[in-house]
Structures are given as C-alpha cells and as structure tokens.
C-alpha positions in Angstrom: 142.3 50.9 96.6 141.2 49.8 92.5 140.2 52.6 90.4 136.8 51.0 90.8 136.9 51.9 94.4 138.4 55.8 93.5 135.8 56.1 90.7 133.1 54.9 92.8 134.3 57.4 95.7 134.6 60.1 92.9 131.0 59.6 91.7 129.6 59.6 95.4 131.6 63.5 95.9 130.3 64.9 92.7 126.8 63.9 94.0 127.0 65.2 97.8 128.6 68.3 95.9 125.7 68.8 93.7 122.7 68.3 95.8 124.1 71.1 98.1 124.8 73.2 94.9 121.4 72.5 93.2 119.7 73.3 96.7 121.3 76.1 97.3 120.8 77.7 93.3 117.2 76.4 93.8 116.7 78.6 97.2 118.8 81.7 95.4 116.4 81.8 92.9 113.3 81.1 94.7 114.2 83.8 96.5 114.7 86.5 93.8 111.2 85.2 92.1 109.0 85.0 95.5 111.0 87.4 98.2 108.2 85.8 100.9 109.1 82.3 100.6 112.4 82.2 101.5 113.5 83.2 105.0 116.9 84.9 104.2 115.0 87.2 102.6 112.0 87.7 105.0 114.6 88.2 107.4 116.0 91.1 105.9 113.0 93.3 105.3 112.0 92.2 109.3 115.6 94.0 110.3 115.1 96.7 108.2 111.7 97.6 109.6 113.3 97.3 113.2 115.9 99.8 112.4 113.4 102.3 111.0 111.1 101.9 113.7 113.3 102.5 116.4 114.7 105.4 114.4 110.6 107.1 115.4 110.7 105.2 119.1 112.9 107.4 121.3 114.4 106.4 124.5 114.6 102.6 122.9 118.2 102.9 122.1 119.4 100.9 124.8 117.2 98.2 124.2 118.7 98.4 120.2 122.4 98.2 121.2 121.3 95.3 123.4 119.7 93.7 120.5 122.7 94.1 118.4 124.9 93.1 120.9 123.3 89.7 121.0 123.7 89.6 117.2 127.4 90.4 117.4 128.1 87.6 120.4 126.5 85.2 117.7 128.4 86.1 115.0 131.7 85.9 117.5 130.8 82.5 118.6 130.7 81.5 115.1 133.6 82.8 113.9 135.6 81.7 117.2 134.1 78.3 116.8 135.1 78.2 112.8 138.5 79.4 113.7 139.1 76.3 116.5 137.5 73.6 114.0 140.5 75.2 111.1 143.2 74.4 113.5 141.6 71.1 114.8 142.0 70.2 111.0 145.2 71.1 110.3 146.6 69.3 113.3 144.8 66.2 112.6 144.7 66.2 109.1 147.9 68.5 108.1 149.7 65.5 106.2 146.4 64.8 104.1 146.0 68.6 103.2 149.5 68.4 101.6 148.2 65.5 99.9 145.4 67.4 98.4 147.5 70.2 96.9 149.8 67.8 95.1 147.3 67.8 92.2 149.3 70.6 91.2 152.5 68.6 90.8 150.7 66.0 88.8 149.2 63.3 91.6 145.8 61.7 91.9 144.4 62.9 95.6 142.3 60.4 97.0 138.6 61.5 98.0 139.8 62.0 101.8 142.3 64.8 101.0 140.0 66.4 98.5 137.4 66.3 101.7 139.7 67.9 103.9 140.7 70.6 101.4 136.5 71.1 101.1 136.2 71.1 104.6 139.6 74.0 105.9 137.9 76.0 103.0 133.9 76.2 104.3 135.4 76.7 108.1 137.3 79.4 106.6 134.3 80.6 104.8 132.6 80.5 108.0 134.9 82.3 110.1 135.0 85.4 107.1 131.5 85.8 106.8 131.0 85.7 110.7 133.5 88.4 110.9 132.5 90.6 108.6 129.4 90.8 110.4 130.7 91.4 113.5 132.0 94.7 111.7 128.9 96.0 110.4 127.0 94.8 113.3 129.4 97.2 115.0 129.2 99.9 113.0 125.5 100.0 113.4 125.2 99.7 116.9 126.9 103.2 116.5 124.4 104.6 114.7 121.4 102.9 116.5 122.9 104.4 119.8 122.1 108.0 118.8 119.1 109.7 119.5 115.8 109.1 117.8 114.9 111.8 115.7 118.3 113.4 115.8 119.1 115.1 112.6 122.9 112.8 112.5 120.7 109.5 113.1 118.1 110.5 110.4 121.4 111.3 107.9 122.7 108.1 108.8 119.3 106.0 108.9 119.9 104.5 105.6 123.6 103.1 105.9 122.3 101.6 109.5 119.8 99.8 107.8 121.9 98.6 104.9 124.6 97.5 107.7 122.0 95.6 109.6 120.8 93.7 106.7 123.9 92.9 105.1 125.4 91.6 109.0 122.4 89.6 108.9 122.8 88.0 105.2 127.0 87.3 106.5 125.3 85.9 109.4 123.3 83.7 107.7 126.6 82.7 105.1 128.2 82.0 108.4 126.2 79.8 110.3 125.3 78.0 107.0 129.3 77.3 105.9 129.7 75.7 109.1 126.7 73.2 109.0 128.1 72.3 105.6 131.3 70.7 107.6 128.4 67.6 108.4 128.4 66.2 105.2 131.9 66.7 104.4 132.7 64.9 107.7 130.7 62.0 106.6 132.7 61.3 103.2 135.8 61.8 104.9 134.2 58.5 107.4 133.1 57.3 104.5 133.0 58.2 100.9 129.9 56.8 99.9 128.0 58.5 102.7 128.1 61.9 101.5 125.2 62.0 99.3 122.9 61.0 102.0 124.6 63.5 104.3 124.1 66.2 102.0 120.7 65.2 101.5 119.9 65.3 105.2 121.6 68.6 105.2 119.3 70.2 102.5 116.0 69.0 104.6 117.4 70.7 107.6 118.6 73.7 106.5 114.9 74.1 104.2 113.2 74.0 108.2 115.4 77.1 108.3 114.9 79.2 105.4 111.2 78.4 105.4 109.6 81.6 106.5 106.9 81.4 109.8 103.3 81.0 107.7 101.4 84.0 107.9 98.7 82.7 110.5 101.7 82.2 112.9 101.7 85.7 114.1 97.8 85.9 114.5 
C-alpha cells in the first residue's frame, strides 16, 4: 500500500469519525436547548411520570415489576450480545489488535487495526452501559414492588425515579454503541466506505431520537 493509499484511508476515518461526533454534539445540544425535540430526553420525563404515577395507583405493582423486567431482559440481551461480538473480534481479529497498539512502540497501524481497536472499544462501551442498567433497573424494581402509598415507597419515590431514568439513558448509551459497530465494520471492508456508513447511521439513528409529534397521541 503508497502513502497515497494510507493517507487517502486516513482522510476517509477522520471523516466517518466526525460525522458521528458532529451528530452526536449536534443532538447533545439540541437537547439541552429544546428538551422536547430530542427523544432521549422525552423519554426520560415519560419514565419519570410512570414511576410517580404508579407510586398513587395501588395494586399496580405487579404490572411495574413486569414492565421493568422487560426493561432489564433488553438491557441483558444487549450486553450479552456486546460481550459475544468482543470475543468474535478478538478471535478473528486478535493479530490485528496487536497491530493497533504498536503505535506505542513507534509503528504506523494501518486503518484496519485502528478499526478494530474502534470497534473492541464501542462493544465494550456497549456491554458497560447495558450493564449498568441492568443494576439500577434492579434496584428499582425493588422499590416499585412496594406498596403504593407506603410511607418506605414515598421515602424512596425519588431515588426510584432517578434509577429509572438514568437505566433508561445507559439503555439508550447501550443500544446506540452497538449500532456504531455498522460503520466501523464497513471501513474495516473497506476504508473508503466509512463516511457513507456513518452517514447512513446518523439518518437512522435521527428516526430514533425524533420524539412521536404531538398529534400522534390524539
């Protein structure tokens, strides 16, 4: 391969790279300035209503463990599924990996290694963020399980809430490190692909954190 070839290779990483980054940044802030916009954020009000509603509901606490036991068997999928793709890389692309971390001893990685490098850390990003939310989802399902209108719940209303929005956000971290292994699979095919992967990504993942318009719950 020319240096023509690595710089061109080089060039087409930075791009895919940025377009995610700038997306992401761009959705961040979005989200801070107009809360409604953004579904990460809609989201998170919409779980914290549920918990505080059921806290006035009694004889619904069945139902809410159920609910957050669906959450937690989507968070374990994830994380399971993140943890298989890590090894599935290792085996397949353990030699490259090595590769990647000899930029420390003074080599030039080629964009393949650097890819694969990219791709152990997002699945591993995946798999953390998917666990930590199967904690907290735990840890509210505790609280969620005690009577409505119980003096404990009510004393412990607040930290369920907080631990069902932040599972959610983790959730959310989780499921969207993991779709970030497309275009990262698509430069290590092909270099020069990953820009238009990453672009691709960034229209599917907007159809996602587009909140439903207002006139779809009429």
């Amino acid at each position: 391969m020319t240096d023509d070839d690595r710089l061109l290779q080089g060039w087409a990483l930075l791009l895919g790279f940025a377009i995610l980054i700038a997306y992401e940044g761009w959705v961040t802030w979005l989200g801070r300035r107009q809360p409604q916009r953004v579904a990460r954020r809609a989201h998170a009000r919409l779980r914290a209503a549920w918990v505080r509603v059921l806290s006035d509901q009694p004889g619904f606490e069945i139902v809410a463990v159920q609910t957050l036991r669906n959450s937690l068997m989507s968070a374990t999928i994830t994380a399971s599924t993140a943890a298989l793709c890590m090894m599935g890389v290792v085996t397949l692309s353990g030699s490259r990996l090595l590769g990647g971390l000899a930029v420390f001893h003074g080599s030039r990685p080629a964009a393949a290694e650097w890819l694969d490098l990219a791709l152990l850390i997002v699945l591993f990003a995946s798999f953390v963020c998917s666990a930590f939310s199967m904690r907290y989802y735990n840890h509210a399902g505790f609280v969620v399980s005690m009577p409505a209108g119980s003096a404990v719940r009510l004393q412990h209303e607040a930290l369920a809430v907080r631990y069902v929005e932040q599972a959610g956000v983790l959730y959310g971290w989780g499921l969207r490190c993991f779709l970030l292994a497309a275009p990262l699979l698509a430069g290590i095919v092909a270099p020069l692909l990953m820009p238009a992967a990453s672009g691709g990504l960034v229209l599917v993942l907007w159809s996602f954190d587009r909140p439903a318009p207002p006139e779809a719950d009429a």
